[in-house]
N, C-alpha and C positions, 0 to 999 in steps of 0.2 A: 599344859592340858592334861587332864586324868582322861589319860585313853587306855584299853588293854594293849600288852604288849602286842610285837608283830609275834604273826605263826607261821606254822610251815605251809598253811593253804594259802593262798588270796595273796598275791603280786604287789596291789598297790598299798605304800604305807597308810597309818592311821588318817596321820592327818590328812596328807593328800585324798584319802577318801571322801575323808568328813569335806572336807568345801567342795569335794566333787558331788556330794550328794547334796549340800545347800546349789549350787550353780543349777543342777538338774531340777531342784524343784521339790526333792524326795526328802529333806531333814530340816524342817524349819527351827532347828535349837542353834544355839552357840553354848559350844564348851568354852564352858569359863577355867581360868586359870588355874591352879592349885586344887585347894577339896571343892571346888565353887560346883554344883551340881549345873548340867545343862539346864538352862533357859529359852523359854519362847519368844520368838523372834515375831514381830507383826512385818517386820519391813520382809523377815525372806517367806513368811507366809503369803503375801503379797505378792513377791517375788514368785513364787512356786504357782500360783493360780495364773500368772500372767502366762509362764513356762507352760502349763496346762492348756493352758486356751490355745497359743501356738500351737503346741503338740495337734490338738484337736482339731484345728483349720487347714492345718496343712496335710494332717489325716483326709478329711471330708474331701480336700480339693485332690488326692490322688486317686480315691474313689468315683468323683467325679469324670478322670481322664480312665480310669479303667471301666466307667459304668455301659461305657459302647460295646465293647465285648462281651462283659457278662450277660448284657439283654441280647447277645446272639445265640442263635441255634447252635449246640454244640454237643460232643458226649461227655458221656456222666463222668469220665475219668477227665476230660479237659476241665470242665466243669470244679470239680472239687481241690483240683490243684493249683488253679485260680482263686477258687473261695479260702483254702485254706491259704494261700499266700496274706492275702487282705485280713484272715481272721488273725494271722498271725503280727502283723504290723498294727493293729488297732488295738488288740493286749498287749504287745510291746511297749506300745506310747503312751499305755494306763497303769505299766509297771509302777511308776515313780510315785504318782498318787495312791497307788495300793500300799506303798510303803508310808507313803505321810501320812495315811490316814491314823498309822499304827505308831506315828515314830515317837511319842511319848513312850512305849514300851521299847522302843531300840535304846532313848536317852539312858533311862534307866537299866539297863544292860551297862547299856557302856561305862557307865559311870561305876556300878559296881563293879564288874569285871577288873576296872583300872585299879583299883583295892590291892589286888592280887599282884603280890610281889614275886609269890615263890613257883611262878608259872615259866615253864622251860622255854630257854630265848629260840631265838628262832634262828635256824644255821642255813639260810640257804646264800647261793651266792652273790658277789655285787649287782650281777648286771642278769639276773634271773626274770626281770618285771620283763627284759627283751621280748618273749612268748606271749604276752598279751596281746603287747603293745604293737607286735607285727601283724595278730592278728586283728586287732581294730582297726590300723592304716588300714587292712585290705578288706575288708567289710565296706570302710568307707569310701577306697576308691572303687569299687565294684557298684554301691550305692550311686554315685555319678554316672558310673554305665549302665545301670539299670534304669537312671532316670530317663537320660538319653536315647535309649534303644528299646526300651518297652513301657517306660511312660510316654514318650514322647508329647511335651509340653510344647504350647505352640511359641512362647518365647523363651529370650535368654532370660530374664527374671523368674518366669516360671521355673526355667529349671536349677538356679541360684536358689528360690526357695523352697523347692521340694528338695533338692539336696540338702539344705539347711538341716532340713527337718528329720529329715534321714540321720544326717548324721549324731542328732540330738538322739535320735530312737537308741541307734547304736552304741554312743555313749551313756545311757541307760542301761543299757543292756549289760556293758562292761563293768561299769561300777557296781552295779547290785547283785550280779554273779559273784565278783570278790566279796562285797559285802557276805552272804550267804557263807561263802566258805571261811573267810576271816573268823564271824562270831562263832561256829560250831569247832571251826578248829580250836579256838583257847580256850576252849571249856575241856575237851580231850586233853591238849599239853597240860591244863593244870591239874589232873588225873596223873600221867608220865613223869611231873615232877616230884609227887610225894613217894611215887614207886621207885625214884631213882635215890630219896634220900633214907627208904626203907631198905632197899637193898646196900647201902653204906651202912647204914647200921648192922645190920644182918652180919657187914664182912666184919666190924671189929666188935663184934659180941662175943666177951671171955666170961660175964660173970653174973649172977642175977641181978646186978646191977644194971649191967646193958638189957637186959632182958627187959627189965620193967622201962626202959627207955624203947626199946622195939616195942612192946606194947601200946606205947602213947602214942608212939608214928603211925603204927597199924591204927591207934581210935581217930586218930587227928585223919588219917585217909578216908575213913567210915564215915564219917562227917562231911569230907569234901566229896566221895559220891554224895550224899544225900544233896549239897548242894549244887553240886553241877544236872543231878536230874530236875530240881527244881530249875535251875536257871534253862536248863535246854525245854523244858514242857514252856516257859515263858518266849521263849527268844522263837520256837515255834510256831507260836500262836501270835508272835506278830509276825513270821517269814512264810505263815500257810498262805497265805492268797499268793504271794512270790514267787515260790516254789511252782505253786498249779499254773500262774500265770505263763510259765518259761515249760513246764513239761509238758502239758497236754496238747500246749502248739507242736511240741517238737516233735511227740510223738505221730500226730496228725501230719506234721509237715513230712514227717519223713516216711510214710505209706505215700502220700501226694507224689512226692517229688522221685521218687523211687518209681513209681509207674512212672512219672513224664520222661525217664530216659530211657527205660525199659517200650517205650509205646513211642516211636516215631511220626505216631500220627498227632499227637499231643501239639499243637501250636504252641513253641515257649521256644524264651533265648537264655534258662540259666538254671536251670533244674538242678545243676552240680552242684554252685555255692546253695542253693536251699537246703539240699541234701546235707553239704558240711555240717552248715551253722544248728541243722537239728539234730545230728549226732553228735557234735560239737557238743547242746547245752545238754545233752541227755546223762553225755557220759560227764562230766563238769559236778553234776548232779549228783548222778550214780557215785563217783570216784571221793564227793565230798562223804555220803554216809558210809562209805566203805575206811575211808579214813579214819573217822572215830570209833568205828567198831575195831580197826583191828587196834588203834592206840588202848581201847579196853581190856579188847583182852591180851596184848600185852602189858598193860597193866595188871590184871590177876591173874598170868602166869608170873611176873616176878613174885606177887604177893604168896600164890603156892609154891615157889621156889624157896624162899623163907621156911614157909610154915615145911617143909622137909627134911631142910637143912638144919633147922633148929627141936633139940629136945624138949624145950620147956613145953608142958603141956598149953600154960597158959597163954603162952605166943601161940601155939595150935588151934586154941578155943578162937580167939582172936580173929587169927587168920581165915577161919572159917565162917565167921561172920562176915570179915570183911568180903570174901567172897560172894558171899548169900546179896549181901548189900548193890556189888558190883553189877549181878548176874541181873539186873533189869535195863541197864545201860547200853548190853550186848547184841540188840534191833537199835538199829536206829530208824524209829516208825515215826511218818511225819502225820501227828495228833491222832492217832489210829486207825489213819486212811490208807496208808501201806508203808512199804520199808524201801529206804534208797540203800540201796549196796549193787556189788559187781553182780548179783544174781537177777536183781533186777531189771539190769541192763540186758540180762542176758532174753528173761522173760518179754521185755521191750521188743527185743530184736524179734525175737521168733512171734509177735505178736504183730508186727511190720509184715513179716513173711505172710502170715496167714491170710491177711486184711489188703495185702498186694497180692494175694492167686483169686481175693475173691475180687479185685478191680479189675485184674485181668480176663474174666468171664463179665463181668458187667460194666465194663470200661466204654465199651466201644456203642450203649445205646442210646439212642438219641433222648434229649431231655425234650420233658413238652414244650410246646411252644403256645400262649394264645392266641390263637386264629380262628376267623370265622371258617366254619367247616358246614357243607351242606350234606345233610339227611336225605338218604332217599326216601320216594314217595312209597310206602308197602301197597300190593298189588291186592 
């Protein structure tokens, strides 16, 4: 298979990804063998709409067992940390389709990217994937408790299939989080690569001979920025709905659930794991744009260590180009609707704060209710 190498973001390998996102419903291609470019698939197209419709019954039918309580009278803080639970499991379960709609532009990523020989391998440890993967188990057994104790479905079948379905959200969930950090990480490594065989030349440069060879490394770099801003503005504009699908819940979720344990009047049995799983995807988020930023610009600090270290003017001229070149890579701004880095997260947080002192003043009023109400007679 032409896949990109592994990276240092995202746990699960290539391929186990790739069938994990045909199973879910989210990549209807098969990577062909050798240079064979991905192809469209009818039988997992097919496949994935059936996936889709499941997803979608067994959505409606949890809605159904929560619709008794939302038609109660309640306050506006009970109120939106229920709605936000529900808004968040109903774009959860449209993750997958948000991706297929787009995944003729994932095939071709992938296939390109697989191209790329000279992209830095990936050092993490054997048994590194452990950290997802303990946290999916516990997603999904907590998903079984939550079906039990606050959906409460009136059979065993019922609650065999809304766990089902749960669990399917979840693994959704899982796979397109790595996806997301996989594809942006190996566009960075293959940045880090050509820095690290710059800085090799750099150390046995004796003579204008190596000189005009650091030169070519520093164009052959100028080139692969330009083409990693190209592939990252593409690989964007199919991960933008992805992205908004996973943060705007999380951020929602996690004002919601932050008052339901902060307010013990809040009728709920799990506010805590909400709370994880949306700082959980926030920071997941945050920690992936912050990663390619800083691979950037440690990428042109080697390339200005060079141009220092070396007297040739025209390695200097170079170098400062290369730079110029680099220096739009340095946001990672997702399609010029804002920027994911740690600063982000940071503004998140105190934007949770804010939006939690004003549910705490408005938490506790009662939502209207339709009722007949009688007018008195004026005198």
């Amino acid at each position: 298979m032409r896949l990109p190498p592994e990276s240092t973001l995202g746990l699960i390998p290539w391929r186990a990804l790739i069938v994990g996102l045909q199973v879910v419903g989210a990549f209807p291609y098969i990577v062909g063998k050798g240079d064979q470019k991905p192809r469209f698939s009818i039988s997992l197209f097919l496949w994935s709409i059936f996936i889709h419709m499941f997803s979608l019954a067994g959505i409606l039918t949890v809605m159904r067992f929560t619709s008794s309580y939302l038609s109660m009278p309640a306050a506006l803080g009970s109120k939106a940390f229920f709605y936000s639970g529900c808004v968040t499991l109903v774009t959860a379960s449209l993750s997958p389709l948000a991706l297929m709609i787009n995944s003729k532009k994932l095939a071709n990523f992938l296939w390109d990217t697989g191209s790329e020989a000279d992209i830095q391998p990936n050092t993490r440890g054997k048994w590194s994937f452990l950290v997802p993967l303990l946290v999916c188990l516990s997603m999904i057994l907590f998903s079984l408790w939550y079906t039990i104790h606050s959906i409460k479905p009136d059979t065993a079948q019922e609650v065999i299939y809304l766990w089902v379905v749960m669990t399917v959200v979840i693994l959704d969930f899982t796979l397109l989080m790595d996806l997301i950090e996989k594809t942006t990480s190996v566009l960075s490594q293959h940045l880090a690569a050509h820095a690290n065989d710059i800085l090799q030349l750099n150390a046995t440069e004796t003579d204008d001979k190596d000189s005009a060879t650091l030169i070519s490394a520093l164009h052959a770099l100028k080139n692969t920025g330009r083409k990693v801003e190209k592939r990252m503005g593409l690989l964007l504009d199919c991960l933008f709905p992805l992205i908004n699908i996973y943060l705007v819940p999380g951020i929602v979720g996690a004002v919601c659930s932050s008052y339901a344990i902060l307010n013990p009047r809040v009728p709920n049995d799990s506010p805590i794991p909400f709370l994880f799983v949306a700082y959980f995807v926030i920071f997941r988020l945050c920690r992936m744009g912050a990663h390619f930023v800083r691979q950037v610009d440690a990428t042109i600090g080697s390339v200005r260590d060079v141009g220092v270290q070396c007297s040739s003017e025209a390695v200097q001229t170079k170098v400062r180009e290369v730079v110029s070149e680099l220096a739009g890579l340095q946001r990672f701004s997702v399609c010029g609707w804002y920027c994911l880095d740690y600063s982000t997260l940071l503004t998140i947080v105190s934007t949770v704060v804010t939006y939690l002192v004003i549910m705490g003043q408005v938490g506790d009023i009662p939502t209207q209710t339709h009722s007949s109400t009688s007018v008195p007679a004026s005198s």
